[in-house]
C-alpha positions as CSV (number, residue, x, y, z in Angstrom):
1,X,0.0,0.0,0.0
2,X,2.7,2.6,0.5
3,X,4.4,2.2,-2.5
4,X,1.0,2.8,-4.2
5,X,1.1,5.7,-2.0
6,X,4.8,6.9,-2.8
7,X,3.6,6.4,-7.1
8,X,0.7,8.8,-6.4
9,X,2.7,11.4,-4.8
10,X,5.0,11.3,-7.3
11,X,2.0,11.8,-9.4
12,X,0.9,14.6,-7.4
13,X,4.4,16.5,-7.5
14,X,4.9,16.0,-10.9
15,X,1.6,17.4,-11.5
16,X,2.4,20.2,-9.0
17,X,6.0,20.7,-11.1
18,X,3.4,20.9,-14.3
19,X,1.7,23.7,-12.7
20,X,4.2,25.3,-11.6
21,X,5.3,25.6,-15.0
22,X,2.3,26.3,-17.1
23,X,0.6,28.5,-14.7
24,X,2.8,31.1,-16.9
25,X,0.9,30.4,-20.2
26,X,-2.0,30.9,-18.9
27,X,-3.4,33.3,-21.4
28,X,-1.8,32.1,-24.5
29,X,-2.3,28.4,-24.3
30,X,-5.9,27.7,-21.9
31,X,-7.2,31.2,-22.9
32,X,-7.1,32.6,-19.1
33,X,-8.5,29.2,-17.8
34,X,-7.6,28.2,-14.5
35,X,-9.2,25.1,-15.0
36,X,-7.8,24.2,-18.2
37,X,-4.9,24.1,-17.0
38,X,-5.4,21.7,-14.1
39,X,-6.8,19.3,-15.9
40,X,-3.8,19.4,-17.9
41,X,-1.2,18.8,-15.6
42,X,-3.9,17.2,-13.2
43,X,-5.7,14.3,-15.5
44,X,-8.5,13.2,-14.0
45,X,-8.9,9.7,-14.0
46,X,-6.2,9.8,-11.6
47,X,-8.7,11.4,-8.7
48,X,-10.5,8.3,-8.1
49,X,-7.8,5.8,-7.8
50,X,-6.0,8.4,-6.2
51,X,-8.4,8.5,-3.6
52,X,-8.8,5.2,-3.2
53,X,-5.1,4.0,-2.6
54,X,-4.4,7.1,-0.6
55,X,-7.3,6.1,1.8
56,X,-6.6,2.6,2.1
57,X,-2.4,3.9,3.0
58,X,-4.0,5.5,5.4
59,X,-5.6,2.8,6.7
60,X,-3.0,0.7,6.4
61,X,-0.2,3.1,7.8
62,X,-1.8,4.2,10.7
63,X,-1.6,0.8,12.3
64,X,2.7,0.7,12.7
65,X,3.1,2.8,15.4
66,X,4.9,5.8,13.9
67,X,2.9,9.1,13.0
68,X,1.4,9.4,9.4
69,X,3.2,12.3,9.0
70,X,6.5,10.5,9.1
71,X,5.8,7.8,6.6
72,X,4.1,10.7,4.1
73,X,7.0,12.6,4.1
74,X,9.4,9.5,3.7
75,X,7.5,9.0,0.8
76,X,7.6,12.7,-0.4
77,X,11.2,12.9,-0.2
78,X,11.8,9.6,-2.2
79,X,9.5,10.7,-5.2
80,X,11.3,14.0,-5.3
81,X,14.5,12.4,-5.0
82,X,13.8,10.4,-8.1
83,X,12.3,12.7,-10.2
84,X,15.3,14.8,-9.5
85,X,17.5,12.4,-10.1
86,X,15.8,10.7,-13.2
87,X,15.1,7.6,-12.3
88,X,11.6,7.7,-12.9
């Protein structure tokens, strides 16, 4: 369950990283929509599975003993470690 947990933030941070980005065409490319352009770098069939599998991890996680904060974050920093380093 975790690593389904630790694909979907990567999903979510590369999404984020997508925003990030595009938020500065804007105007040119979505025509001023701000929902145009997150559900382009947000697609969403990946809400409900998302959901889902982020529920269940919750679930799942909270029954180890250690905080849900601690494993989240685990699993942040290993998504953005390999999107940085490419090994996604």
């Amino acid at each position: 369950t975790s690593h389904f947990v630790a694909l979907q933030i990567g999903v979510l941070l590369k999404g984020t990283c997508y925003l990030a980005e595009e938020i500065f065409h804007i105007h040119s490319r979505y025509h001023g929509s701000f929902w145009r352009v997150l559900s382009a770098c947000f697609p969403l069939r990946w809400h409900g599975p998302m959901l889902l599998i982020c529920g269940s991890a919750c679930v799942a996680l909270n029954g180890d003993g250690q905080p849900l904060d601690f494993h989240l974050g685990l699993a942040s920093v290993c998504q953005l470690l390999i999107l940085a380093l490419g090994l996604h």
